[in-house]
C-alpha atoms as one frame of an Amber mdcrd trajectory, in Angstrom:
protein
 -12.170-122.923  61.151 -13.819-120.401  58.929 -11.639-117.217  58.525 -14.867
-114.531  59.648 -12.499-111.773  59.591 -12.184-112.210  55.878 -16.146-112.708
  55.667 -17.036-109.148  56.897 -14.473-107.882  55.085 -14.804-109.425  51.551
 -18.493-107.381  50.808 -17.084-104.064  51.687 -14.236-104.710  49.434 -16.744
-105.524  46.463 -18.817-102.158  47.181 -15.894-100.259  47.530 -14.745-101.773
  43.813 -18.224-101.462  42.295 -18.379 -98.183  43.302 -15.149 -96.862  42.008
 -16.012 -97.999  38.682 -19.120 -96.118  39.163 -16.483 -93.276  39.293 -14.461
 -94.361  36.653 -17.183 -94.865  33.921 -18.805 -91.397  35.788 -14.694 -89.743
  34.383 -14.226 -91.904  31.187 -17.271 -93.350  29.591 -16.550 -96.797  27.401
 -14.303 -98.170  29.376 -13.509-101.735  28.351 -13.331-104.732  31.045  -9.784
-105.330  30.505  -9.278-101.551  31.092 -11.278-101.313  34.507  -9.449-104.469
  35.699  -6.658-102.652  35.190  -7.545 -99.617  37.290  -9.054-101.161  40.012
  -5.897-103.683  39.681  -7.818-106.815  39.762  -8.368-109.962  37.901 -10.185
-109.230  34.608 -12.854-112.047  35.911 -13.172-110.428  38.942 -14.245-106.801
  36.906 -16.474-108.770  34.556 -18.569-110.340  37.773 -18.558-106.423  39.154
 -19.981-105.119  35.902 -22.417-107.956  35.504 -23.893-107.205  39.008 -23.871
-103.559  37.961 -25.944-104.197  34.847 -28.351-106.710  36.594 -29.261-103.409
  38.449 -29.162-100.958  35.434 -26.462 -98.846  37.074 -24.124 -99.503  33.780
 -24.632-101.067  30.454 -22.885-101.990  27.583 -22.471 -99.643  24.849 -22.310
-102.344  21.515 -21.717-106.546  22.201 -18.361-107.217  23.713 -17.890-102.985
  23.630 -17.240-100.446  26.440 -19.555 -99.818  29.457 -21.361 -96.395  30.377
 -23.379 -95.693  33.323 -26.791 -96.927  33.416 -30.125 -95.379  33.589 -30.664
 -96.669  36.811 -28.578 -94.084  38.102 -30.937 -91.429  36.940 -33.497 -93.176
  39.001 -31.272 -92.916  42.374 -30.811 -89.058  41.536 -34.508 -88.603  41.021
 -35.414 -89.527  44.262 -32.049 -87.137  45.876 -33.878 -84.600  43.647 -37.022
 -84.820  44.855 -35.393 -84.597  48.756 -33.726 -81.683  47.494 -36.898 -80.229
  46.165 -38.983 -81.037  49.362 -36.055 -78.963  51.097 -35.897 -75.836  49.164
 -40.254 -75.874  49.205 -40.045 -76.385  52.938 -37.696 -73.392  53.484 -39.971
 -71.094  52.102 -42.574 -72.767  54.347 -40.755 -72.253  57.052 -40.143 -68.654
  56.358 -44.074 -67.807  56.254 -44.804 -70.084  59.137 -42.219 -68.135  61.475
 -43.243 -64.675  59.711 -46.730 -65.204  61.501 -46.030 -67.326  64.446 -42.973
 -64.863  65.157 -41.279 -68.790  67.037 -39.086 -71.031  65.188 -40.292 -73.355
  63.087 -38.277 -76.222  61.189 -39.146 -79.599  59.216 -38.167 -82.817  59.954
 -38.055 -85.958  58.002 -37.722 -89.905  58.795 -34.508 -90.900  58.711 -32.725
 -93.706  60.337 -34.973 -94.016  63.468 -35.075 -90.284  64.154 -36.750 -87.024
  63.288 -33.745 -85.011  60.794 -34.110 -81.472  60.727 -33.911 -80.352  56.583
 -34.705 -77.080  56.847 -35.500 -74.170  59.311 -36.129 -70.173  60.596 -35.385
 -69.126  63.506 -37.799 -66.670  65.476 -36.572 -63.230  66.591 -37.716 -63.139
  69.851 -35.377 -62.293  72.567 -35.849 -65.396  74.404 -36.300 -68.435  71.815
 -35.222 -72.443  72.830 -32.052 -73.849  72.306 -30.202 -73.479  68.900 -31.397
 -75.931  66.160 -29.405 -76.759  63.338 -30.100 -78.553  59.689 -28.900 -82.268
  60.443 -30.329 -82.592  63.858 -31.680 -85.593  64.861 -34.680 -85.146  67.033
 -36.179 -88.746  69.067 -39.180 -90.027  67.377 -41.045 -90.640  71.010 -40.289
 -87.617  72.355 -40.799 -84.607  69.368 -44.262 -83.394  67.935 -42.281 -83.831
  64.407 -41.095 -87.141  65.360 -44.611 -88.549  66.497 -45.901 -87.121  63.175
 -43.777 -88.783  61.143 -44.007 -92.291  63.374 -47.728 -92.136  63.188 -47.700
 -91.911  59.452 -44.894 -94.518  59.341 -45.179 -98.351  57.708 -46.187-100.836
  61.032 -42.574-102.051  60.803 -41.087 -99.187  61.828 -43.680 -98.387  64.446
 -42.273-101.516  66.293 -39.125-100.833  65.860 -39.888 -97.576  67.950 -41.804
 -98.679  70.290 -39.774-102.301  70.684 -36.840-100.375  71.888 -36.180 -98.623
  75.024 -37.271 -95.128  74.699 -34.985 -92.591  76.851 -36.679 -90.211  79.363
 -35.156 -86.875  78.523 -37.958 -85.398  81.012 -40.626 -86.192  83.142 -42.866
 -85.835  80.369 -41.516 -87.926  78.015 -43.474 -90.910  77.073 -41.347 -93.948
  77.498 -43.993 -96.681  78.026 -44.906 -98.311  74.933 -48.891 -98.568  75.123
 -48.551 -94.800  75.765 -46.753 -94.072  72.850 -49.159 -95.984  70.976 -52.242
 -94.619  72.319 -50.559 -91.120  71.445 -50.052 -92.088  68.015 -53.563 -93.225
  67.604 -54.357 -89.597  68.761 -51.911 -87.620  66.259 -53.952 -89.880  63.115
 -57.089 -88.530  64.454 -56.331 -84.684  65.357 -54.093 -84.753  62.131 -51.345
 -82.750  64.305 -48.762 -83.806  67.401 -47.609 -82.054  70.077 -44.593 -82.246
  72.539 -45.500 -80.928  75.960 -41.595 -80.708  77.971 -40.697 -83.773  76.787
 -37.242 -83.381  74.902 -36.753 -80.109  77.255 -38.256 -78.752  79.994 -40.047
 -75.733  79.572 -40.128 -76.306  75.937 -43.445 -77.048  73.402 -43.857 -78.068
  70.029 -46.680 -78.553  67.663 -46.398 -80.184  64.278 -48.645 -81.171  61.372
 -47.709 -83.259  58.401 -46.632 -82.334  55.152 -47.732 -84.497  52.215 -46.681
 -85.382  48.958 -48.838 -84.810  45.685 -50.387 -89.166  46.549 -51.077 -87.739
  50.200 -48.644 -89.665  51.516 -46.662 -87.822  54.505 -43.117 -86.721  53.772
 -41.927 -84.567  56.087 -43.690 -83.157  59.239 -43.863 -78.961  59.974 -43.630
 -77.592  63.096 -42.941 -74.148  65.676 -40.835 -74.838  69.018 -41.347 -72.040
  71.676 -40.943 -71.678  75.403 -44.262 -72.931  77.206 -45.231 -69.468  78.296
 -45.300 -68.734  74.739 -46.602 -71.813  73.464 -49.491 -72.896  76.070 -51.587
 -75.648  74.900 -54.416 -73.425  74.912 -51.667 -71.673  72.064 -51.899 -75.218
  70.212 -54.994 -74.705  67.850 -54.127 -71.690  66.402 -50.704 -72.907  65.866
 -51.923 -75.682  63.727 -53.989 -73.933  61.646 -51.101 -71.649  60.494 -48.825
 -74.857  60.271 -51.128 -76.355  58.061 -51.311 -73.982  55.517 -47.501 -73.381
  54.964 -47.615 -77.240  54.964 -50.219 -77.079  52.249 -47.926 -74.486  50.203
 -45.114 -77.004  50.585 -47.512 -79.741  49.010 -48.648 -77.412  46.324 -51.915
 -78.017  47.306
């Protein structure tokens, strides 16, 4: 009988080894393979088929023939895009802080991640009464968040599916849970160019949101103000947008 315990667990072994000689080499470039072998405490054949797979990938490479390794250029390649996240961030904050400035609500930006709307970034309004306390690292439901429909309209088919393939949980009356409905709704959010939630992650609460796009136009990142409904009536919603979109457009740089 095959031994599946050992299955699951032999691949996160080999990560957990490749990646500590990520560390190593990251400490004490030109490292040898007898010297990593000895660190990690493994077979030197077992460090030579960890650095191969490393190098296949360009995340280390060999100084001379038969000579030490250093970390690869593919590395630089990983942080670039972490850069760019980091970048979209700091831009977005200072989007955020106009935004709020002349909506006087709070107003945050989400990106795709995992399934879910993630807050990156946000400013808070200063009015007396203002919606439950967000947070950077909030996860937001794609189905049921003017952000979240944003971002799942402007998403790759597969994860459109994904979304609407799965049971979608009614956090209010409002909330669209059928899937033709959520479709239909995402056709709508291409055409407007902007997404609203209407009590349907809380009641009492609205939300508008408009994309924000990199320099290719693709969407990154969606923009929007949360406010109670008697601040944010749908008759609110245009005026909202146009003030959305152009702190999105600052993010952009366009």
């Amino acid at each position: 009988m095959p031994d599946h315990a050992a299955e699951r667990v032999s691949p996160v072994q080999s990560v957990d080894r490749a990646a500590r000689i990520l560390e190593l080499l990251r400490a004490e470039s030109g490292l040898t393979i007898s010297e990593i072998a000895r660190r990690l405490n493994v077979h030197r054949s077992t460090a030579f088929r960890l650095l191969a797979t490393l190098e296949d990938h360009d995340l280390v490479e060999q100084e001379q023939a038969r000579g030490g390794f250093r970390l690869g250029f593919g590395l630089l390649r990983m942080a670039g895009a972490v850069t760019g996240r980091i970048d979209l961030a700091r831009d977005a904050q200072q989007g955020c802080d106009a935004a709020a400035r002349e909506l006087n609500e709070t107003v945050n930006a989400a990106i795709l991640d995992a399934g879910a709307a993630m807050t990156i970034t946000q400013t808070e309004g200063k009015r007396m009464i203002g919606v439950a306390q967000q947070y950077v690292g909030q996860r937001g439901p794609l189905h049921a968040t003017s952000t979240g429909k944003v971002l799942l309209a402007h998403a790759d088919p597969a994860e459109q599916r994904r979304a609407t393939g799965s049971p979608m949980t009614a956090f209010t009356a409002s909330t669209l849970v059928e899937p033709q409905a959520l479709e239909a709704e995402l056709e709508k959010v291409l055409q407007r160019g902007w997404a609203s939630a209407v009590a349907e992650w809380e009641e009492g609460i609205n939300a508008v949101a408009v994309p924000i796009k990199d320099a290719m136009g693709g969407v990154v990142a969606a923009l929007s103000v949360t406010a109670p409904a008697f601040r944010l009536p749908e008759s609110r919603f245009d005026e909202c947008v146009e003030i959305l979109r152009e702190a999105a457009s600052f993010i952009s740089g366009t």
